[in-house]
ZAMARGU-4260 file (C-alpha; in steps of 0.2 Angstrom, whole numbers, plus 5000, padded with zeros to 4 digits):
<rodrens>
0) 5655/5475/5022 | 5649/5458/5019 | 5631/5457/5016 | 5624/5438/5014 | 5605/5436/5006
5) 5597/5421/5007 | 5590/5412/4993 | 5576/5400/5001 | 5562/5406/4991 | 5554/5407/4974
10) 5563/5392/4966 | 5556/5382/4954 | 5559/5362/4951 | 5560/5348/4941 | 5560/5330/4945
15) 5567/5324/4930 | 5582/5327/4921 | 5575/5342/4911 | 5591/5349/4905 | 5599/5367/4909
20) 5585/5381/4906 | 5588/5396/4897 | 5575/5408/4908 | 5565/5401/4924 | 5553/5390/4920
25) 5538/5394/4923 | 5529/5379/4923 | 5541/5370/4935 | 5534/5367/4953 | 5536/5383/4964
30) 5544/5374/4980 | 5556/5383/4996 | 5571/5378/5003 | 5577/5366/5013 | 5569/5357/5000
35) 5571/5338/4998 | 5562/5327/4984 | 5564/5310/4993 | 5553/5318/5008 | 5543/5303/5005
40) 5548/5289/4992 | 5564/5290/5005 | 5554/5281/5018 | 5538/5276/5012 | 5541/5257/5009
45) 5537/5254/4992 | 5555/5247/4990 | 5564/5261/4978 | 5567/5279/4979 | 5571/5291/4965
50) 5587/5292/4962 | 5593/5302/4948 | 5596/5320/4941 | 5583/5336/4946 | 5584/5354/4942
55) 5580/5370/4955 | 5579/5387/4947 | 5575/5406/4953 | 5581/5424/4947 | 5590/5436/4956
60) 5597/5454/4958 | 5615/5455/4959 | 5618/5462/4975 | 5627/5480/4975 | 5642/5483/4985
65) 5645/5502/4990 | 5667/5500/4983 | 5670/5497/4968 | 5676/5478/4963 | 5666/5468/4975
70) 5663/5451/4974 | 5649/5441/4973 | 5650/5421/4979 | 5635/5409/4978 | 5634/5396/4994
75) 5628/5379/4995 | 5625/5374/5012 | 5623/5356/5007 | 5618/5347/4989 | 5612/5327/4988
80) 5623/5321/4981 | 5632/5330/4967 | 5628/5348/4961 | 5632/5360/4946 | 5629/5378/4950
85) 5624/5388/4933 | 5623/5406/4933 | 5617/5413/4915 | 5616/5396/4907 | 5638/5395/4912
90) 5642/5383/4926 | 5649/5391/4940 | 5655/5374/4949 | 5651/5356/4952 | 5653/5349/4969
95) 5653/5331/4975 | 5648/5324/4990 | 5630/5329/5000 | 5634/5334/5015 | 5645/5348/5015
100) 5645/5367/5012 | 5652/5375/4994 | 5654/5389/4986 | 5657/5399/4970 | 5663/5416/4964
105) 5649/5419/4951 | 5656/5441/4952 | 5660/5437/4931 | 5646/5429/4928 | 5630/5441/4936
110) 5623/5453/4926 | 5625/5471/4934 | 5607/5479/4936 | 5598/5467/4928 | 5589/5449/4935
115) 5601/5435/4935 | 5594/5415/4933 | 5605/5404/4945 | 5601/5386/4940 | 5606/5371/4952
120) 5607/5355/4946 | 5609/5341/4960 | 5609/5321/4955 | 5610/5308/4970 | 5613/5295/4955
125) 5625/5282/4961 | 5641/5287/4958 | 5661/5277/4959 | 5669/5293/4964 | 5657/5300/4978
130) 5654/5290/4995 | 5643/5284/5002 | 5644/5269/4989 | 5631/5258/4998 | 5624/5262/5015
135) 5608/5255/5027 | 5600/5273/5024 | 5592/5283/5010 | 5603/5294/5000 | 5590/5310/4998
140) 5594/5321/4984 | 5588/5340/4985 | 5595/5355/4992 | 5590/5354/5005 | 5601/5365/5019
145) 5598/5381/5008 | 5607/5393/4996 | 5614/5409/4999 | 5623/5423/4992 | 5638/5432/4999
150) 5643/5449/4996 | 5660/5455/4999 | 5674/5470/4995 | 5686/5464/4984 | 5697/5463/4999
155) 5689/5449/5011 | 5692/5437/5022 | 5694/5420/5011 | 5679/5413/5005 | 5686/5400/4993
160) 5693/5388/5005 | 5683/5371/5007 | 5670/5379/5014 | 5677/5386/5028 | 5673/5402/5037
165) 5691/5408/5036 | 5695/5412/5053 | 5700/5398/5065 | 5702/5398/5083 | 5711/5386/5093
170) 5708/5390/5113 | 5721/5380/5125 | 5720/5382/5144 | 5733/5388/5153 | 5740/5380/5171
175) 5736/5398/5178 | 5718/5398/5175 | 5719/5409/5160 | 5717/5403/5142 | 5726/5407/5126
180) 5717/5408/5109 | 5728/5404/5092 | 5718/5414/5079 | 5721/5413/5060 | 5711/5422/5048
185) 5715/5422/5028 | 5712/5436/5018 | 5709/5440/5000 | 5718/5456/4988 | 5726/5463/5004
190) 5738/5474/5005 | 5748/5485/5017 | 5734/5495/5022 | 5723/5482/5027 | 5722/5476/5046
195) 5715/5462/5056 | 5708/5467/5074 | 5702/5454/5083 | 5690/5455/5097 | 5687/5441/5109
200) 5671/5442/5121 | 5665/5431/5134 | 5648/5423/5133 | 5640/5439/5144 | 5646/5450/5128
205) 5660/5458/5140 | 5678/5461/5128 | 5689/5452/5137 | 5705/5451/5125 | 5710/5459/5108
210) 5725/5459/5095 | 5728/5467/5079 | 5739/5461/5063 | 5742/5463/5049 | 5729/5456/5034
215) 5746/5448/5026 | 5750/5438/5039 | 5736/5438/5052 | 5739/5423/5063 | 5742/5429/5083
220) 5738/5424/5100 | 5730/5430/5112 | 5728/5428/5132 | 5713/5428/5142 | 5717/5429/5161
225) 5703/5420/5171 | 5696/5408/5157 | 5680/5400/5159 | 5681/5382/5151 | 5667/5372/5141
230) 5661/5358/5151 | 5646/5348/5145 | 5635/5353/5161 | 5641/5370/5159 | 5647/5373/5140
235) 5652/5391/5142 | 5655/5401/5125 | 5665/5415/5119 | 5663/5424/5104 | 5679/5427/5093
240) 5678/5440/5080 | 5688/5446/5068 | 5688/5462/5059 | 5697/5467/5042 | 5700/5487/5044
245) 5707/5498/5031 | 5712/5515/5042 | 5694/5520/5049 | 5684/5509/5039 | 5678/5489/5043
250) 5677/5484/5025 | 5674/5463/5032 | 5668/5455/5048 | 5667/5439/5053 | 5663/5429/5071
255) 5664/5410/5077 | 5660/5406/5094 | 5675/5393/5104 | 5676/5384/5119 | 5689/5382/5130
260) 5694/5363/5137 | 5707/5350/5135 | 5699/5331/5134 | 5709/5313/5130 | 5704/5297/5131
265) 5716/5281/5139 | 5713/5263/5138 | 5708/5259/5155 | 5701/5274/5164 | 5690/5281/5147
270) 5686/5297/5145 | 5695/5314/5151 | 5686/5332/5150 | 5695/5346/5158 | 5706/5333/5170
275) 5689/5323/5174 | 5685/5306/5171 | 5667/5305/5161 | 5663/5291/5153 | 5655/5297/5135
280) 5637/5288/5134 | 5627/5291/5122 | 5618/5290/5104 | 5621/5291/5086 | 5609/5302/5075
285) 5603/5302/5057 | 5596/5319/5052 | 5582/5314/5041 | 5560/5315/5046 | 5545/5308/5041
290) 5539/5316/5027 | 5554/5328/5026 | 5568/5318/5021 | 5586/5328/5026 | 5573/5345/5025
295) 5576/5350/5041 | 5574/5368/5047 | 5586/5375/5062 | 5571/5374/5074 | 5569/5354/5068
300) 5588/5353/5074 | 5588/5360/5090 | 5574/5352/5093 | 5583/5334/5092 | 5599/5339/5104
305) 5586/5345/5115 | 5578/5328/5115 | 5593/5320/5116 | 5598/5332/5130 | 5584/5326/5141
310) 5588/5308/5139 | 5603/5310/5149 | 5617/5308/5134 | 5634/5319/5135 | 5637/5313/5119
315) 5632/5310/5101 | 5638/5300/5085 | 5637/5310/5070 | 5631/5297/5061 | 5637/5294/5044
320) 5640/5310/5037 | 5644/5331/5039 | 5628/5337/5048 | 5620/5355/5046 | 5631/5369/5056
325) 5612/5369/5064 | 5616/5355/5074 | 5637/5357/5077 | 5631/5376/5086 | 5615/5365/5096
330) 5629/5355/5102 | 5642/5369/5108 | 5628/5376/5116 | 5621/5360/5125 | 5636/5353/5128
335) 5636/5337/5120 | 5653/5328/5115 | 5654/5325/5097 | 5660/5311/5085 | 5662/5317/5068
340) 5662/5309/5050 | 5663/5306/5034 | 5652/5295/5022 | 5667/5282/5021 | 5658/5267/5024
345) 5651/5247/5020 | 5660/5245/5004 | 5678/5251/4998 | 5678/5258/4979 | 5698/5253/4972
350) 5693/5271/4959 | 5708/5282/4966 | 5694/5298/4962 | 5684/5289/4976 | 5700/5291/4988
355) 5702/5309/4982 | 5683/5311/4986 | 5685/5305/5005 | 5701/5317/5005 | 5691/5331/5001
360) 5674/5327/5012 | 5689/5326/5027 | 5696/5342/5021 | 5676/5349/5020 | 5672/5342/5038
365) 5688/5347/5048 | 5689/5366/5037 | 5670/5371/5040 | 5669/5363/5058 | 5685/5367/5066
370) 5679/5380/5078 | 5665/5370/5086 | 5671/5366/5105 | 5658/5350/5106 | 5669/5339/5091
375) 5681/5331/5100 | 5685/5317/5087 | 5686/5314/5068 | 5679/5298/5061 | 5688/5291/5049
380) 5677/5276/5042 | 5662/5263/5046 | 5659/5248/5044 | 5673/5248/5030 | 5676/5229/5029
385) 5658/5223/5025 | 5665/5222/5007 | 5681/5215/5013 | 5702/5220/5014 | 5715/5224/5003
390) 5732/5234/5008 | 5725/5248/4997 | 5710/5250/5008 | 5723/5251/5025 | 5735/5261/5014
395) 5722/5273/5011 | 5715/5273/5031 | 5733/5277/5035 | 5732/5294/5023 | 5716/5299/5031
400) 5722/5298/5048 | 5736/5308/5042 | 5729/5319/5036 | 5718/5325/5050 | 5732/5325/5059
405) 5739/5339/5047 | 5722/5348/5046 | 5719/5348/5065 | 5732/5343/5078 | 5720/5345/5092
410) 5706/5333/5091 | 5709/5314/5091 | 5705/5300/5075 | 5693/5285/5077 | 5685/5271/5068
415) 5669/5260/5070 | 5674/5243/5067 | 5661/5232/5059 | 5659/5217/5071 | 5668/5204/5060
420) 5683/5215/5060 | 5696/5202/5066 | 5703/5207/5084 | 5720/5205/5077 | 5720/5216/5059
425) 5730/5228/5053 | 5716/5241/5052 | 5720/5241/5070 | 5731/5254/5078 | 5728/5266/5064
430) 5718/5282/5073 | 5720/5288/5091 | 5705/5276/5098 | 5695/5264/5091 | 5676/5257/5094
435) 5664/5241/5086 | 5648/5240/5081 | 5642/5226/5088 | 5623/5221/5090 | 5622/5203/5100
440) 5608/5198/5104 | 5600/5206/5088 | 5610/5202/5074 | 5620/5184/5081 | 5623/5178/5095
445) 5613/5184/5114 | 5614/5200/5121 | 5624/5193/5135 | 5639/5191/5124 | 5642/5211/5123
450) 5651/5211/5140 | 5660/5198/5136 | 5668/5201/5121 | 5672/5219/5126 | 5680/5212/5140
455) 5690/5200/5130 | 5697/5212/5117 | 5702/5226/5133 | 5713/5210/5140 | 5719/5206/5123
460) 5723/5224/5119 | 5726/5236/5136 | 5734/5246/5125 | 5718/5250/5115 | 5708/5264/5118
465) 5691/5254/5114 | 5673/5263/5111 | 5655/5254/5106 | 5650/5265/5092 | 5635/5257/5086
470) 5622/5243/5096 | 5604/5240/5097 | 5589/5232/5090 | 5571/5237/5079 | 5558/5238/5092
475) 5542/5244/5083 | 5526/5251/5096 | 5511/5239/5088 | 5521/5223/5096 | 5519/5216/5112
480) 5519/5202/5122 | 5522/5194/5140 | 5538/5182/5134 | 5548/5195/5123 | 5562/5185/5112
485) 5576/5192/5098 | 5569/5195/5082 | 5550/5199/5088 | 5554/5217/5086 | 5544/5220/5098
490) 5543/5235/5111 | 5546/5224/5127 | 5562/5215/5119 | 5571/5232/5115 | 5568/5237/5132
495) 5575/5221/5138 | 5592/5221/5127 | 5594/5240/5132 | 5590/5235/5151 | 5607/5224/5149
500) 5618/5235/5140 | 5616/5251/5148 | 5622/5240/5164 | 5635/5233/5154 | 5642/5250/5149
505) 5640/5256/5167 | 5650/5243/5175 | 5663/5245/5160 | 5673/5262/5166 | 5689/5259/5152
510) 5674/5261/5139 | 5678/5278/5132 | 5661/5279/5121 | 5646/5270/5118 | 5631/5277/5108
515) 5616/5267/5104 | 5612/5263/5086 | 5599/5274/5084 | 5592/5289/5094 | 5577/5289/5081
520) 5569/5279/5070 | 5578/5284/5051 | 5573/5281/5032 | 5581/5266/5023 | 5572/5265/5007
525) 5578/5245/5004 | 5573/5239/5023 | 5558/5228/5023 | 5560/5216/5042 | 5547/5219/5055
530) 5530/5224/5046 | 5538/5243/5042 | 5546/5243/5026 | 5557/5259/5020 | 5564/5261/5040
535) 5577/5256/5049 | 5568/5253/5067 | 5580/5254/5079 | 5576/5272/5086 | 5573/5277/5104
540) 5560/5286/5096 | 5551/5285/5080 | 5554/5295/5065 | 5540/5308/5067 | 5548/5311/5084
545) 5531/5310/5092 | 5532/5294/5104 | 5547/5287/5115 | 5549/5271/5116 | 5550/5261/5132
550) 5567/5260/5130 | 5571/5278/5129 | 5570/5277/5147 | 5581/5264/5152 | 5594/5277/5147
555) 5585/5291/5157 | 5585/5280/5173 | 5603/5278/5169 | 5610/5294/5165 | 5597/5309/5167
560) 5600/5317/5184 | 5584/5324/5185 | 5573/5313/5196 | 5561/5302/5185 | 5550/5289/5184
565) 5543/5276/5169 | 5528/5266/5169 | 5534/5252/5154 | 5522/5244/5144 | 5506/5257/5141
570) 5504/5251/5124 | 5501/5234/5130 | 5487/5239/5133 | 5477/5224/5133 | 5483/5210/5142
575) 5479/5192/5147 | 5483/5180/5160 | 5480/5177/5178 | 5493/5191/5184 | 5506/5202/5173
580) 5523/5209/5174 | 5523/5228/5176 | 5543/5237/5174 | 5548/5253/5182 | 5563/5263/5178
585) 5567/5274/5189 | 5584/5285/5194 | 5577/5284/5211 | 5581/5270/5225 | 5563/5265/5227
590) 5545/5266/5221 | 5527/5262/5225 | 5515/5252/5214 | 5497/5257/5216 | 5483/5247/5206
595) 5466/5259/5207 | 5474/5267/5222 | 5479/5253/5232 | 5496/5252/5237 | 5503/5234/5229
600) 5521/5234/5234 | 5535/5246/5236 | 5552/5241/5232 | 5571/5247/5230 | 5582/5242/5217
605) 5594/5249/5205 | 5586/5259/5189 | 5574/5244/5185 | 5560/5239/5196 | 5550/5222/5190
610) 5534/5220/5199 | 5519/5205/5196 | 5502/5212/5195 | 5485/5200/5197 | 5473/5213/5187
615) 5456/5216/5191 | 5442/5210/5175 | 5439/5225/5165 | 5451/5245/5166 | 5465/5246/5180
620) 5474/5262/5183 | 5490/5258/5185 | 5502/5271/5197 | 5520/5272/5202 | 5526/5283/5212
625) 5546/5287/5217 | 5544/5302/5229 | 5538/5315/5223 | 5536/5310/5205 | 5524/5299/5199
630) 5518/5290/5183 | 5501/5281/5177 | 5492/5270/5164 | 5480/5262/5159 | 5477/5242/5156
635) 5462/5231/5153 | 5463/5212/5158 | 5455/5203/5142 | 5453/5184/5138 | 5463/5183/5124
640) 5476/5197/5118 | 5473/5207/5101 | 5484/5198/5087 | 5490/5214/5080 | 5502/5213/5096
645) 5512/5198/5086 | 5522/5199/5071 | 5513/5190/5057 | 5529/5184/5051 | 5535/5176/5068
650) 5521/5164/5064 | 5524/5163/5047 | 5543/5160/5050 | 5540/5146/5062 | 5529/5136/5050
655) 5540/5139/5036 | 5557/5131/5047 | 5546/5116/5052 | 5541/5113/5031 | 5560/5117/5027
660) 5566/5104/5038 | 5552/5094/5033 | 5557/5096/5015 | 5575/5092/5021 | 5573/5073/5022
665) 5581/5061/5032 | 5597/5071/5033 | 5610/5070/5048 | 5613/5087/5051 | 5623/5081/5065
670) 5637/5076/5052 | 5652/5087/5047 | 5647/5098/5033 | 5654/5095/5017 | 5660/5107/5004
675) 5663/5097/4987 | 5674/5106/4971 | 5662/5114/4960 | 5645/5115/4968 | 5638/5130/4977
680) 5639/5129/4996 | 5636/5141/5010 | 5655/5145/5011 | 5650/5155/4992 | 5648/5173/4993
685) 5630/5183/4992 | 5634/5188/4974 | 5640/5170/4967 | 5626/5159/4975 | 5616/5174/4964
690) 5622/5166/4950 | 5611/5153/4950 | 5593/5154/4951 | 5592/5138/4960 | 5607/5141/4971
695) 5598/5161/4975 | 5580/5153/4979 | 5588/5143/4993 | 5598/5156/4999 | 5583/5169/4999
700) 5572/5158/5006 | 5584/5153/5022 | 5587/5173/5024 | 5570/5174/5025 | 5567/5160/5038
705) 5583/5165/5049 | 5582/5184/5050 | 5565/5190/5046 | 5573/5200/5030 | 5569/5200/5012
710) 5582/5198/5003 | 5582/5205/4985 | 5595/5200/4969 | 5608/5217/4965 | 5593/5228/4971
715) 5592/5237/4989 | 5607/5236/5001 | 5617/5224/4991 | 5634/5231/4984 | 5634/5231/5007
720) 5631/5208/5007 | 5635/5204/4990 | 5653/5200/4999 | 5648/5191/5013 | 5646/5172/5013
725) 5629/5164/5017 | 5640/5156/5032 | 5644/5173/5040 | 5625/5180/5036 | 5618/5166/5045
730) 5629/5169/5058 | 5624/5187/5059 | 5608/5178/5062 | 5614/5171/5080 | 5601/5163/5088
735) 5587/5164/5078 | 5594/5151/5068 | 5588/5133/5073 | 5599/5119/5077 | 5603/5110/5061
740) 5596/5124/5050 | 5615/5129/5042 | 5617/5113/5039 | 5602/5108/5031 | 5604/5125/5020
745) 5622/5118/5017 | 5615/5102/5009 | 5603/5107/4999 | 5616/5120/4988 | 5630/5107/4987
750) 5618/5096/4977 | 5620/5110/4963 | 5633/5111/4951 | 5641/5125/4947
</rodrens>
């Protein structure tokens, strides 16, 4: 029988490209897996993270199978971002891409009865054949899902498949109330004495169906009479096994866990589960911590869906990448809805051995993940035109859609438009649905635009089954302030912009998905906007997962149906003024304010309750109550509130506009721009105003002034904006950019020759 050992101890490692060792080294660091070595230079924001080559080795007994000719396979659960697997100083396989499972028949190269050295070799180097390419989070390099080693008779069900488990159930519901199951198993070295039983028990352990084949061609199905299906408030599992017999004796076993439910999506009405309308409302995750890197333990994952659980969402963006089977089996069993991807995103590599790498992270995706109930769709790509089009880049959208298709007929295709992706190009129509990343009212234009752009494109395409895959904005806990505005990353304003969509995507029902950009707080190594360097800050919660933000209950109030209630604002701690404005959010249809016990006002409103407080000198207690359920805090009326609450840069930035339109002259930035034949202007890419250092100084410097961001020459994110135009970056900008301020940047570039 199969016998699997795990390998997450003992290892010893290298960070440093120390070469393949001919006995374990000793003197290496003695570290366990999961195991990641960007746990901290990943996030710490100095700017950098290592990226290069590292070595993990450990000994180990070849395992003993009790039949003769057994086999013996090494499993990588995941390797950032390419790995060579050595077993005796021979390589037993290289792997690229850093998010999936691989494996390796290493049977001819153990040592029988004697201490075998397994040396593991990962690089999260930049690579032209491995996506991601470039990417607004930190690539971590490490093994850091595990190792394993698998045991099997010579005769076993198929290991060598991408990773996959080699059984694959496919449950469709019946009119009748039954279910059937297809099941498919693959086995290795069989022959006609070799059978496939297959076992089928409900989630109470009860065997409620069964088949047997033969091992040669083992695909059947099977009918369950009275199916239970998998909703998402009741995500009802059964478990499939399958058994590889030979006369009286199991020589390999193997079990997945399926759900039964049918789902679809159309362009007005969203959504279907089971014949139900359900909007999907949700968040995307990343599945890295503070400190830990991607190093996440099972408990670490569970721990995430059930946070996510309690915020109310039914469904979750797999954000940009395969995610541990730790997660995919959290979500079967919580019931989440699942968008699932691969790292084909920002920037398009023309290398036809990068196409053959998104072909094969598909392949590695749909294989290992086709028996988890919660995925319903495969994702394709993201933000794919930030470095702009080519009918290669469409050809090769067209082949991936495809090939889902082939993998897995079931499930539907979707994209995550970046927000300049025009309305009208031919990347549209490609995959079953479709979704934008849009983030008005953070990065250009005001939050109010959402609604009306979404609105626009369902009238322009109500054949368009349209989604909002990515939207939010940094709100940091240090910063607060009575008159929150964009780009003050402060809490107050991300509650605000979160206030307004989640009422936007309520009252849009042909909406089929939306997920917030992010559920937490998640390393980017080259971010440096809003005082926290090394992080992108537009989490629900931070990184450590220790505080929710106020806005992490705007989506409670909206979607939990647990009765709530949020007192907003108890790290502004500190206030001034003659009253203050206290927020409520609340699924209830009315709560009380008490200030030291005294009733202030009750009112009724929907999900958000504004009050206006005139607080006593000195400590008020702060109380709301909706039924039965209350909350409290704690605020002290000061004269003047701390300064820590305000961004240093929003101060900074201000000052620095007034001296660059100071420095600008007399210009009439009124007048139509002008764009003369070899000088630089704002209509010149990222990368050729880079040329120049007189032309980059400018164009830092306005990056700087309009957006809050530090801008860095060919170092952090920049193969994702060394395409765009200083015109479209500004734009991105929205309304933090003054009037006149493009056009003043305008004038100053065209006054230098190329």
């Amino acid at each position: 029988m199969r016998n699997i050992i795990h390998l997450n101890n003992g290892w010893r490692f290298i960070r440093e490209d120390a070469g393949l060792p001919e006995t374990l080294p000793e003197e290496w660091e003695e570290v366990e897996l999961p195991h990641c070595w960007n746990a901290v230079d990943g996030q710490d924001g100095n700017g950098a993270y290592y990226r290069g080559r590292c070595w993990y080795a450990r000994n180990f007994q070849t395992p003993v199978q009790p039949l003769g000719n057994g086999r013996v396979y090494v499993e990588v659960l995941a390797a950032g971002q390419q790995a060579s697997v050595y077993v005796n100083g021979k390589e037993a396989v290289y792997h690229e891409g850093g998010y999936s499972t691989f494996r390796a028949d290493i049977t001819g190269l153990c040592r029988d009865g004697q201490e075998n050295l397994l040396v593991i070799a990962c690089s999260n180097e930049e690579k032209s054949s491995v996506y991601p390419q470039s990417a607004d989070f930190t690539f971590y390099g490490g093994l850091y899902r595990g190792v394993n080693l698998i045991s099997v008779p010579d005769t076993h069900f198929d290991l060598d498949y991408y990773g996959g488990p080699g059984l694959q159930v496919t449950p469709e519901p019946c009119d009748d109330g039954g279910a059937v199951f297809r099941l498919a198993s693959w086995v290795k070295n069989a022959d006609e004495n070799f059978t496939v039983l297959y076992s089928i028990r409900d989630a109470e352990g009860n065997e409620v169906a069964g088949a047997a084949r033969p091992a040669a061609d083992a695909g059947v199905t099977v009918y369950v009479p009275d199916a239970e299906k998998w909703e998402i408030d009741r995500p009802y599992l059964y478990t499939v096994t399958a058994t590889l017999q030979r006369r009286n004796e199991a020589f390999d076993e193997i079990s997945v866990r399926a759900g039964v439910r049918s789902f679809s999506c159309d362009p007005e009405k969203g959504f279907f589960i089971n014949g139900r309308q359900t909007p999907l409302r949700g968040v995307s995750r990343h599945q890295d911590r503070l400190y830990k890197g991607n190093a996440l333990t099972r408990e670490e994952h569970y721990e995430d869906a059930r946070l996510i659980k309690e915020l109310g969402a039914n469904t979750i963006r797999l954000a940009h990448y395969q995610h541990s089977q730790d997660f995919y089996d959290a979500c079967d069993e919580l019931g989440f809805i699942v968008w699932a991807e691969i790292p084909f995103i920002s920037v398009f590599n023309t290398d036809p051995a990068a196409h053959e790498n998104c072909i094969s992270q598909m392949k590695e995706l749909i294989i290992q993940n086709y028996n988890h109930p919660s995925i319903c769709f495969w994702g394709i790509s993201n933000e794919i035109l930030i470095g702009g089009i080519s009918e290669k880049l469409v050809e090769n959208h067209r082949e991936l859609n495809a090939l889902c298709k082939q993998l897995d007929p079931t499930r539907l295709t979707t994209i995550a438009h970046v927000s300049m992706t025009p309305v009208d190009g031919p990347l549209h129509g490609i995959t079953d649905v479709e979704s934008y990343n849009h983030y008005f009212g953070w990065y250009g234009g005001k939050m109010e635009d959402n609604g009306s752009w979404l609105d626009d494109f369902h009238r322009m395409h109500p054949e368009i089954c349209l989604g909002l895959s990515e939207y939010g904005c940094e709100g940091i806990i240090t910063y607060h302030g009575a008159n929150p505005a964009c780009r003050d990353y402060s809490e107050e304003y991300q509650a605000l912009y979160h206030e307004h969509m989640a009422k936007v995507l309520e009252e849009r029902s042909y909406i089929w998905s939306s997920y917030v950009w992010n559920m937490f707080d998640f390393g980017c190594a080259a971010r440096n906007e809003g005082g926290v360097a090394g992080r992108n800050n537009k989490g629900l919660m931070t990184i450590d997962r220790k505080m929710k933000k106020d806005s992490y209950y705007v989506y409670q109030a909206y979607w939990s149906k647990k009765p709530m209630v949020h007192l907003c604002g108890r790290r502004y701690a500190q206030r001034a003024g003659e009253t203050t404005e206290i927020r409520v959010y609340s699924n209830q249809p009315s709560v009380a304010l008490y200030l030291d016990g005294k009733l202030v006002e009750e009112k009724t409103a929907d999900k958000v309750f504004v009050f206006h407080v005139a607080l006593a000198d000195g400590v008020n207690i702060v109380t709301a109550r909706a039924g039965k359920i209350s909350d409290s805090m704690t605020l002290e009326k000061v004269d003047a509130e701390p300064s820590v609450y305000a961004l240093p840069e929003a101060k900074e930035r201000a000052e620095g506009v007034a001296n660059w339109f100071k420095l600008a002259g007399n210009l009439d930035l009124k007048a139509p721009m002008e764009f003369p034949e070899g000088r630089y202007s704002i209509r010149d890419t990222i990368e050729e105003l880079a040329d120049s250092q007189e032309a980059w100084d400018i164009t830092a410097e306005a990056f700087r002034l309009a957006a809050n961001m530090k801008l860095a020459r060919r170092e952090g994110m920049w193969d994702m904006i060394k395409s765009m135009t200083l015109e479209d970056a500004l734009k991105m900008a929205g309304s933090m950019v003054p009037e006149g301020f493009t056009e003043s940047v305008n004038a100053k570039l065209i006054k230098i020759e190329k």
